[in-house]
Short mmCIF file of the C-alpha atoms (twelve columns), coordinates in Angstrom:
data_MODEL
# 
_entry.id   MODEL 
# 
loop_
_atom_site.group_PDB 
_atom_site.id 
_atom_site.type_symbol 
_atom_site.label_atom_id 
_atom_site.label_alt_id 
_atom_site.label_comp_id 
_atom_site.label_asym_id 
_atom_site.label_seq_id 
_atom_site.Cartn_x 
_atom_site.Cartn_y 
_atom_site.Cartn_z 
_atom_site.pdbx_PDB_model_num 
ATOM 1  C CA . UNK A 1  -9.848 38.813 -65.808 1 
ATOM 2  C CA . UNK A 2  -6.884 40.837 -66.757 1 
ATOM 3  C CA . UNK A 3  -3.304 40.178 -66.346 1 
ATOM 4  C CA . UNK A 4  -2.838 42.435 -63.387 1 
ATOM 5  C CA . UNK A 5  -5.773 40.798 -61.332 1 
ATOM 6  C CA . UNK A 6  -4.393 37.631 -62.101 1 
ATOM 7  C CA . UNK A 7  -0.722 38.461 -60.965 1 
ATOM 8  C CA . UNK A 8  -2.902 40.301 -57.835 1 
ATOM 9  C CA . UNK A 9  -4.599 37.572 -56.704 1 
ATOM 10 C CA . UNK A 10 -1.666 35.146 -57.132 1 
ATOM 11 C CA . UNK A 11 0.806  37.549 -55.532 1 
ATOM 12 C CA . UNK A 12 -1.448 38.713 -52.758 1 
ATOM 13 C CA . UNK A 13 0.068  36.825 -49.900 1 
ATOM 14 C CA . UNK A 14 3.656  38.281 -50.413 1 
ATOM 15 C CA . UNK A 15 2.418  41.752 -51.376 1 
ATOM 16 C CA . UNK A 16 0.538  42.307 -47.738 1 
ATOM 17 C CA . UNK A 17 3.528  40.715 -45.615 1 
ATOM 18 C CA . UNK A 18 5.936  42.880 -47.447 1 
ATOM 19 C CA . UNK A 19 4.007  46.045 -46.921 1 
ATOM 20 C CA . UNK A 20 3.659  45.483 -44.045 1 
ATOM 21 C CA . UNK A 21 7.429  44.848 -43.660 1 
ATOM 22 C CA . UNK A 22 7.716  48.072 -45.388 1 
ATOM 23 C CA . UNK A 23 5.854  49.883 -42.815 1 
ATOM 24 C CA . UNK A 24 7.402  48.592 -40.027 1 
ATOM 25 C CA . UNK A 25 10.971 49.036 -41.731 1 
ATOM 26 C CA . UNK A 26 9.987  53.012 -42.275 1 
ATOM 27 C CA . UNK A 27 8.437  53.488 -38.911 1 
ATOM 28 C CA . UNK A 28 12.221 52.475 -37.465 1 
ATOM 29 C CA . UNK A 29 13.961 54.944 -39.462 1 
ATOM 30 C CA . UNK A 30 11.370 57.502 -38.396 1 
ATOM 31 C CA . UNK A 31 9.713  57.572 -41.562 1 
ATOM 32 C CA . UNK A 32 6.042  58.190 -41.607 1 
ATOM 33 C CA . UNK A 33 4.356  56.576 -44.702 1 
ATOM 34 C CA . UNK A 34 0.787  57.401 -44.851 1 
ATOM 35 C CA . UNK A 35 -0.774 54.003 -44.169 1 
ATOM 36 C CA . UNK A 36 -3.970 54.526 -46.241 1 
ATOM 37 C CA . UNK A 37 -5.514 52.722 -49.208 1 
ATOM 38 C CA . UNK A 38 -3.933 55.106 -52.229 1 
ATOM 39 C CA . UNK A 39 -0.557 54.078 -50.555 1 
ATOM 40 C CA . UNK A 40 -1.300 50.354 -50.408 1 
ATOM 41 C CA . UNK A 41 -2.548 51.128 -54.308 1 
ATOM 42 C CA . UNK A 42 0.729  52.943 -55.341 1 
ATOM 43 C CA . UNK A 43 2.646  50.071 -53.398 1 
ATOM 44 C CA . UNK A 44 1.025  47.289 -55.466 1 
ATOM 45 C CA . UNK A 45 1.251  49.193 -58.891 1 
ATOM 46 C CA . UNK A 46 5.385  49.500 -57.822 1 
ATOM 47 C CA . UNK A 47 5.491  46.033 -57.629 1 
ATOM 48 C CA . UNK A 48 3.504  45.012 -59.946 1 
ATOM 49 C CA . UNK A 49 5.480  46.710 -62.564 1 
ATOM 50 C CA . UNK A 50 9.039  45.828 -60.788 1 
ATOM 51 C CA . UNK A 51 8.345  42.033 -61.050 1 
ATOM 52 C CA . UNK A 52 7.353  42.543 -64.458 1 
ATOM 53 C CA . UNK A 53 4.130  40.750 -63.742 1 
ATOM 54 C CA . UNK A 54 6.206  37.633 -62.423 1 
ATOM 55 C CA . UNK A 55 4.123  35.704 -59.876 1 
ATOM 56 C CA . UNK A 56 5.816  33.990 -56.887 1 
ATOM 57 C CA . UNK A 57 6.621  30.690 -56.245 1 
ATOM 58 C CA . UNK A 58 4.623  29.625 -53.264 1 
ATOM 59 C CA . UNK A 59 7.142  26.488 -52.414 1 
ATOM 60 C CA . UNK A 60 10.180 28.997 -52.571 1 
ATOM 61 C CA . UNK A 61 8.518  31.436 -50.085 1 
ATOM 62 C CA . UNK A 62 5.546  30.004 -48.371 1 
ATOM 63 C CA . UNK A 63 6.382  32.191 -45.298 1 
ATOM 64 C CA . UNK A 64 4.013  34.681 -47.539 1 
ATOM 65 C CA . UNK A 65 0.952  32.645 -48.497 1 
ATOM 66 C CA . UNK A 66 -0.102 31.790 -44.626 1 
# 
């Protein structure tokens, strides 16, 4: 398994809740993101490299990993 599937997997929780955050946050500025799988994709690549393949701490935000 590489790196990146690792980080995915461990990171999963808190990369759906804050898409979905990022939807919602859009969708109030009138900002229509195209809610499709390439998006979702492009989102998790963005993140993936902005944490710089950090995983996070489950007891710090468990809000994510319900």
């Amino acid at each position: 398994m590489s790196y990146f599937h690792y980080w995915y997997e461990n990171n999963i929780g808190a990369l759906e809740h804050l898409y979905d955050e990022l939807i919602k946050l859009s969708k109030s500025y009138g900002i229509n993101i195209i809610d499709n799988q390439q998006t979702i994709n492009n989102f998790i690549k963005m993140m993936y490299n902005e944490s710089d393949g950090q995983i996070i701490k489950k007891n710090l935000f468990p809000e994510y990993f319900n």
